[in-house]
Structure formats: structure tokens, C-alpha cells
TITOR-328174 format. One record per residue (C-alpha): residue in one letter; x, y, z. Coordinates in steps of 0.5 Angstrom, whole numbers, plus 2048, in hexadecimal, padded with zeros to 3 digits. Last residue first. Layout:
BEGIN
AXYZ...
REM end
This chain:
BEGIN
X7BC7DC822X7BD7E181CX7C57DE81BX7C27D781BX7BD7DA816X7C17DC812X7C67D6812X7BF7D380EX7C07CB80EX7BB7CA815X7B57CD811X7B07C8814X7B17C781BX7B67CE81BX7AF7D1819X7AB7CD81EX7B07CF824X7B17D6822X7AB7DA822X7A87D9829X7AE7DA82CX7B07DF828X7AB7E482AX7A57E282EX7A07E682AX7A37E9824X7A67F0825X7A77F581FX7A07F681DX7A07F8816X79B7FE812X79E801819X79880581BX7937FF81AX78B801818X78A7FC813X78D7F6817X7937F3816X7927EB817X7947E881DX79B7E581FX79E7DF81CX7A07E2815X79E7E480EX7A27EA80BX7A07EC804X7A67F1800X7A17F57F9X7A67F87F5X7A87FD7F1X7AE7FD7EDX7B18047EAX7B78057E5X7BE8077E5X7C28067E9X7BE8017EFX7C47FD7F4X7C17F67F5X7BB7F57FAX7BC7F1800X7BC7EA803X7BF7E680AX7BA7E080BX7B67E1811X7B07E280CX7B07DC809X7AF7DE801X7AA7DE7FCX7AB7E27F6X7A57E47F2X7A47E67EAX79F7EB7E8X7A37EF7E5X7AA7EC7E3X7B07E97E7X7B57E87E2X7BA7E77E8X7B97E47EEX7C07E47F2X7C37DF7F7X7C87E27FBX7CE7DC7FDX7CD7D8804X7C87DA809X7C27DB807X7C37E0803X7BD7E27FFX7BF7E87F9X7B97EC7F6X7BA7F07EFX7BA7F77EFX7C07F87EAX7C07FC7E4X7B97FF7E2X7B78027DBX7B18007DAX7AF8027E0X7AC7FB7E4X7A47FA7E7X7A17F67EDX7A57F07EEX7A47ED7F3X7A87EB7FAX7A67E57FEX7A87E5806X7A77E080AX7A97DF812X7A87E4815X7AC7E681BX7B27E9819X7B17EB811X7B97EA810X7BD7F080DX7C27F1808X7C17F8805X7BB7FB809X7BF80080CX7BD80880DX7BE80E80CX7B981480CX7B8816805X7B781D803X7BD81E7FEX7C28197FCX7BE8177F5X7BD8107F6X7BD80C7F0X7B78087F1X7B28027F5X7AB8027F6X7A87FF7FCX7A17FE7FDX7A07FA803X79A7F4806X79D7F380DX79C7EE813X7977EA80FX7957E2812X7977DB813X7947D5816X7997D181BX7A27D181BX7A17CA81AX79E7CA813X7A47CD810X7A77C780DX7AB7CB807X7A87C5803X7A87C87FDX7A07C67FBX79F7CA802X7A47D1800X79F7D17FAX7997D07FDX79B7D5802X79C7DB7FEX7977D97F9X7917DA7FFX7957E0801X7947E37FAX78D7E17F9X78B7E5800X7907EC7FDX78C7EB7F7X7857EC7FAX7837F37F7X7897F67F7X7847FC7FBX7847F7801X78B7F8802X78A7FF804X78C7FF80BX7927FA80BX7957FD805X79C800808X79F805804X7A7804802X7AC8087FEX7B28057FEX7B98097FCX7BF8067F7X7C68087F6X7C88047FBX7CC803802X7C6804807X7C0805803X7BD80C803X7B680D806X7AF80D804X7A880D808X7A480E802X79D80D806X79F80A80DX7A0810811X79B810817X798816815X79881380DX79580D80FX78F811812X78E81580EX78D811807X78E813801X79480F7FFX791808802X78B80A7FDX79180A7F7X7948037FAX78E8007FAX78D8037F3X7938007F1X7927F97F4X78B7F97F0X7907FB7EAX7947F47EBX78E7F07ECX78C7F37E4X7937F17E2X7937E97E4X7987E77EBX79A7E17EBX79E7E27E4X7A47DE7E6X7A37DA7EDX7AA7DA7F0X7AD7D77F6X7B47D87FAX7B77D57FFX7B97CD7FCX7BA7D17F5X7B57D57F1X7B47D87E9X7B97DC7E7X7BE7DA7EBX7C67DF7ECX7CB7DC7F0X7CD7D77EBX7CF7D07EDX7D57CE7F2X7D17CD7F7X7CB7C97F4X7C57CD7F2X7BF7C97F3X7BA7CB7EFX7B27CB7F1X7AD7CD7ECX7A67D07EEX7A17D07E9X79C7D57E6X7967D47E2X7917D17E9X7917D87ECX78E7D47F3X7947D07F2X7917C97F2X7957C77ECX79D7CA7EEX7A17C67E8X7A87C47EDX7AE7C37EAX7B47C07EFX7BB7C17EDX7C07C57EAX7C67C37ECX7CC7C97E9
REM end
């Protein structure tokens, strides 16, 4: 396995992490801990106290009538093909409530992707598309509509970074793999507060939880406008201009990502 590049991230906005860059070579190990060319991780970016005024957010979401009538509070299905099953409430309407911690985790997000140099400069100014609680478990069969969410690209967004709210003491499996078109990259080891950074077009999913509950916080940054507090998706489906505004930056600057020349 080659292991290259290290790269201490001092200007992040949460001047105690770094991002690490390893690249694995083909015949390397499929699983990495810290990141490869696709994947960046910041450990401890998210501190305890930032974690619960995400949790009060998610709290407030759950009162809230207008999300519950539009169907966006504990939204939970089966995951096709797994044991597992997703329970997601969209935070766009609360997020005030996190007390500024959704703001500081973009700045982290794109500081980042830019020390990288994942070179997304050409796609323009980013914004919020979705801010989501999704907590994963065993499923029970019972009351759940189905669904899919295993392997899925986030279409038309262009980052997505995945933090951990909290893990059960007994969970097996519900780590995140990024396929960007060659073999699954799994981050295991992931602890609350750690936050993956991934391109969005690249293929990922959450392994098979059995036993044990994950809980997580799914932020998507794109092209489009940034979600308003009176939004009934939670995630606007369609981004202005589709792929012909999207594509040609992305593949200017990711050319090496299969799932993105799938994507476009």
C-alpha cells in the first residue's frame, strides 16, 4: 500500500484538527481510517457542547407542525437489501437553535476540501441544500415503507460531509463507504464529532447496522440556492440548469471520478 501526502490543516476554522490525505494504491487495503484521494476526515471537529445544540435543533424540528404535515420529522424507511433502517428529520427550519454550528461546520467543510486541493472553485459560491438527522438501526420489518438509500450518489450536489452525532455501545457495522469507481473505500473508527468530507457524485452508503444505533448529521452543499426556513422538501430535488450547469466544472476539476462520468 503507498501512502502519500500528509497535510496539517492550520487555517481551519477548528484549528485542532487536521486533514490527512493517504493514497491507497490498488492493491492496497479497502478499508482507511483516515482518507484517501476521495475521502477527508477532520477528527474531533465537532466539540460535545456543538453536538447537543445539534440535538436541541433536532428536538425543536420534532415539534414542529409544519414539518410533521409536510412529512419531514422521523421519515424512516427499510434500506433495500439490509437489516438496517433510516430515520431522517431535516433541520433547515431549526437551525438557528444549533446556535451557529451549522455556519462553522461549512467554513470547516470547504477549508478543508480547498487545503486538498479538490479545485471546486469553478463550480461558484456554495450554499446549504439540506441539513439532515438520520439515525440508522435494526430494523424491525414493521411500519417502515421501503426504500433504497444503499449505494446512491447525492445528484446535483456537489459536497456532502457526514458527522458523527453519537454511536450505541453495542453497534456492529454503520460505517460510510465512497466508491468513486473502483473498490469501496470504508471509514471505520469514526467517533462523535468526527466529520467525513466527500464529493457527492461519488457512489456511497451506510453499512448494515445489527445491532446497535448511529446518528448522524448528512450536510449537502450545492449550486443551487440555500434551503429556506419555510421549504416543504427539507431538499430541493432540482438544481437550476440541471446537468449542464453542474457537469462541466465538476469534470474540469474531478476528471478522475468514474461516478461522476457515470453521473454526466
Amino acid at each position: 500500500m503507498s501512502f502519500a501526502l500528509l497535510l496539517a490543516l492550520a487555517s481551519s476554522p477548528y484549528p485542532r484538527n487536521d486533514v490527512r490525505l493517504v493514497s491507497v494504491s490498488a492493491s492496497g487495503a479497502e478499508t482507511v481510517t483516515a482518507l484517501d484521494d476521495g475521502i477527508l476526515l477532520l477528527r474531533d471537529a465537532v466539540a460535545w457542547w456543538e453536538r447537543e445544540m445539534l440535538l436541541r435543533a433536532e428536538r425543536q424540528a420534532w415539534k414542529d407542525r409544519f414539518l410533521v404535515e409536510h412529512s419531514l420529522v422521523n421519515r424512516t424507511r427499510q434500506i433495500t437489501g439490509s437489516p438496517s433502517r433510516q430515520s431522517v428529520t431535516w433541520l433547515h427550519r431549526h437551525r438557528g437553535f444549533a446556535g451557529g454550528v451549522v455556519d462553522r461546520l461549512v467554513e470547516a467543510v470547504m477549508s478543508a476540501q480547498e487545503a486538498a486541493g479538490w479545485a471546486l472553485a469553478g463550480l461558484g459560491p456554495l450554499q446549504v441544500r439540506c441539513i439532515e438527522s438520520v439515525r440508522y438501526s435494526s430494523a424491525d420489518d414493521e411500519g417502515h415503507e421501503d426504500g433504497d438509500e444503499g449505494w446512491h450518489q447525492d445528484e446535483y450536489s456537489v459536497l456532502t460531509a457526514v458527522l458523527t452525532l453519537a454511536l450505541s455501545h453495542d453497534l456492529q457495522g454503520g460505517e460510510t463507504e465512497v466508491d468513486r469507481g473502483g473498490r469501496p473505500r470504508r471509514a471505520e473508527g469514526m467517533q462523535p464529532g468526527d466529520v467525513l468530507i466527500f464529493r457527492s457524485w461519488d457512489a456511497h452508503r451506510s453499512t448494515p447496522v445489527a445491532p446497535g444505533e448511529r446518528h448522524i448529521i448528512v450536510l449537502e452543499l450545492w449550486q443551487g440556492p440555500q434551503v429556506g426556513n419555510d421549504a416543504p422538501e427539507g431538499r430541493q430535488a432540482v438544481l437550476e440548469g440541471g446537468l449542464a450547469r453542474l457537469c462541466p466544472p465538476a469534470l474540469a476539476a474531478d476528471a478522475s471520478s468514474a461516478a461522476l462520468l457515470w453521473f454526466c
